[in-house]
C-alpha positions in Angstrom: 0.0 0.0 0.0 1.4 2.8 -1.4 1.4 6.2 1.5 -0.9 9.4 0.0 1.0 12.8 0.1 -0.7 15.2 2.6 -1.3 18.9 1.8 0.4 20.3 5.4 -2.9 22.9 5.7 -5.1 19.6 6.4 -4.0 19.6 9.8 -5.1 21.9 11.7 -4.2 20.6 15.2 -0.3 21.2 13.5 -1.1 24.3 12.1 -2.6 25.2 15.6 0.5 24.2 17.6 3.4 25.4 15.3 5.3 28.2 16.9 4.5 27.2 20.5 6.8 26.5 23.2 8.2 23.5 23.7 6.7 21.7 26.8 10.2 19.2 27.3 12.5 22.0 27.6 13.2 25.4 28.1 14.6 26.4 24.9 12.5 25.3 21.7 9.2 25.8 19.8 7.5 23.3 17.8 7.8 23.4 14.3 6.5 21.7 11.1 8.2 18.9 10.5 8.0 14.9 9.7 8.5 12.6 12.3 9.5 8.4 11.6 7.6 9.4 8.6 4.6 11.1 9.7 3.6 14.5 9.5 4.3 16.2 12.6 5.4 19.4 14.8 8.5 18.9 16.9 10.8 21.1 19.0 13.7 22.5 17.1 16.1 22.0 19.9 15.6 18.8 21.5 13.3 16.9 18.3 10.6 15.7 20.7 7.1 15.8 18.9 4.4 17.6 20.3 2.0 15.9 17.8 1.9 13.6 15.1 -0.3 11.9 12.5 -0.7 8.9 10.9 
C-alpha cells in the first residue's frame, strides 16, 4: 500500500500548535516537521514531537 501525500494545511491541530513553546525543555518551539515518517510538529532543539499523525 502505497502512502498518500498530505497537503500540510489539512492539519489543523499542527497548524494550531506550530510556533509554540516546547513543553520538554526550556529552549524550543515546535515546528512543522516529519516525524519516523509522519507529518508532525516537533521542538527544534531537543526533536521531541508535540503531535503527530498517521
Amino acid at each position: 500500500m502505497q502512502r498518500q501525500e498530505r497537503d500540510p494545511t489539512s492539519q489543523p491541530v499542527i497548524a494550531a500548535l506550530e510556533g509554540q513553546e516546547c513543553s520538554f525543555c526550556d529552549e524550543g518551539e515546535l515546528v512543522r516537521n516529519t516525524y519516523k515518517g509522519n507529518d508532525a510538529v516537533i521542538c527544534d532543539a531537543c526533536d521531541t514531537p508535540g503531535a503527530q499523525f498517521w
